[in-house]
GUTIDO-221383 format. One record per residue (C-alpha): residue in one letter; x, y, z. Coordinates in Angstrom, 1 decimal. Layout:
// residues N
NODE residuo     c1     c2     c3
NODE       A      X      Y      Z
...
// end
This chain:
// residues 97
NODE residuo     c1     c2     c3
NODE       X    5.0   26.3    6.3
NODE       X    3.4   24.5    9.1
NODE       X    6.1   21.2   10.8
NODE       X    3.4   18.7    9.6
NODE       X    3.1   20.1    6.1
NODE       X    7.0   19.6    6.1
NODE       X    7.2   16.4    7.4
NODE       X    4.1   15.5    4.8
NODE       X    6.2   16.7    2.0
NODE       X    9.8   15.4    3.3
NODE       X    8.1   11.4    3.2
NODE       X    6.5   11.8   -0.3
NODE       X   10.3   12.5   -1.1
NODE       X   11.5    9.8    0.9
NODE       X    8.5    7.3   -0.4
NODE       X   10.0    8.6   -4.5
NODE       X   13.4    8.1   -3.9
NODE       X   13.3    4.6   -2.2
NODE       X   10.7    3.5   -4.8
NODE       X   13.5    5.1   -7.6
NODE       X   16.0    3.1   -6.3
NODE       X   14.6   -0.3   -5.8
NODE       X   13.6    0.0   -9.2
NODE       X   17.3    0.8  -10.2
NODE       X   18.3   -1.9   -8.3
NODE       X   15.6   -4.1   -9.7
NODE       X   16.9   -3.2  -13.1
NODE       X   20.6   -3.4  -12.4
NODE       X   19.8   -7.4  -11.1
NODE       X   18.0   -8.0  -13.9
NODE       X   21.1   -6.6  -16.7
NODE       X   23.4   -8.8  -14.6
NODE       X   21.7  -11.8  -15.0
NODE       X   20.6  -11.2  -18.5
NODE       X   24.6  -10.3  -19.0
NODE       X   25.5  -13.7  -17.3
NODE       X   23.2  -15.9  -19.6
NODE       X   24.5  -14.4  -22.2
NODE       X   28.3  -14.7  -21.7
NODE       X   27.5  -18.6  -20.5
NODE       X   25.9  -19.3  -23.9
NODE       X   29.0  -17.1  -25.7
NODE       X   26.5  -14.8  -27.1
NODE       X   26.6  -11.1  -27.9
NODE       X   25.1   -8.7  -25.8
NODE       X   23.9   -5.5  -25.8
NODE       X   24.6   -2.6  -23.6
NODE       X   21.7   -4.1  -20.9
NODE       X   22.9   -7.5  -21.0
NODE       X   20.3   -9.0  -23.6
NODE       X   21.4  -11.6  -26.2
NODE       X   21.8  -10.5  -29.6
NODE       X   20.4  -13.0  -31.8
NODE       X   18.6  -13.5  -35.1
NODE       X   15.3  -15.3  -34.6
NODE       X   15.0  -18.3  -36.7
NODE       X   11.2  -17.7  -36.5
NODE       X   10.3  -14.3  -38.0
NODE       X   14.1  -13.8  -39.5
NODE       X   14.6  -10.4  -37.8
NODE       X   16.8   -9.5  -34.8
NODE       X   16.3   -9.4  -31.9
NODE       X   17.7   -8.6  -28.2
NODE       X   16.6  -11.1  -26.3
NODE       X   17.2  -12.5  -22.4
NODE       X   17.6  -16.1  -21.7
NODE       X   16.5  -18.1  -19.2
NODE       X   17.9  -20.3  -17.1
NODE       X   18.4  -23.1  -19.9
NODE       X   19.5  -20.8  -22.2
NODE       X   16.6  -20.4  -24.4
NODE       X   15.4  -17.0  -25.8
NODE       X   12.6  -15.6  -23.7
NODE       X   10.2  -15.6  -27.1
NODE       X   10.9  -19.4  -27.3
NODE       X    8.0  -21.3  -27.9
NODE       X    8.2  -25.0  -27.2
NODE       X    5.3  -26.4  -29.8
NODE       X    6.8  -24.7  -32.9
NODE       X    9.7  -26.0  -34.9
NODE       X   12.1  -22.9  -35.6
NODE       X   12.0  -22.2  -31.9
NODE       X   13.2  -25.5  -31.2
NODE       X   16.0  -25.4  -33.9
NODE       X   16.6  -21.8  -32.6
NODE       X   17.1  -23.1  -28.7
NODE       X   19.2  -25.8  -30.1
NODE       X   20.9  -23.2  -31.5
NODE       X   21.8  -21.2  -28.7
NODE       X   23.1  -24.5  -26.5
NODE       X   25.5  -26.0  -29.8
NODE       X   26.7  -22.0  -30.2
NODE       X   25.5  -21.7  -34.0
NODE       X   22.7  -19.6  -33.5
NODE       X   23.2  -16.6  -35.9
NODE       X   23.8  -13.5  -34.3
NODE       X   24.1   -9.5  -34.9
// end
């Protein structure tokens, strides 16, 4: 094996392994954040951080982050359960799983 087929071969492994872990990293941000928003709003979480709520809308659960106000990332402004469902969340009645 020729030195530029090894050196070729050794920064396609170099290239994977940082793109592997800024995605971990990426992902690991992300939980903590999602875990944060969730333990301000007293919610239960799942394993990756995610609120564990009941959506007001469709009446199934869901895992949901929140944003920075505390409102499900499905919430929809315009329609009325997603209004009583980010309510919800802020008072600390929102049912949950």
């Amino acid at each position: 094996m020729a030195d530029d087929e090894r050196t070729g071969i050794f920064q396609q492994f170099l290239k994977s392994t940082l793109r592997s872990a800024g995605r971990q990293l990426e992902e690991a941000k992300s939980a903590y954040t999602d875990a944060k928003r969730s333990a301000l709003a007293d919610l239960p979480q799942t394993d990756d951080g995610k609120a564990r709520i009941v959506c007001r809308r469709y009446a199934e659960r869901r895992a949901v982050r929140l944003d920075d106000r505390a409102r499900p990332a499905c919430f929809d402004p315009d329609h009325p359960d997603c209004q009583g469902c980010g309510e919800d969340v802020q008072d600390g009645t929102i049912e949950t799983w």
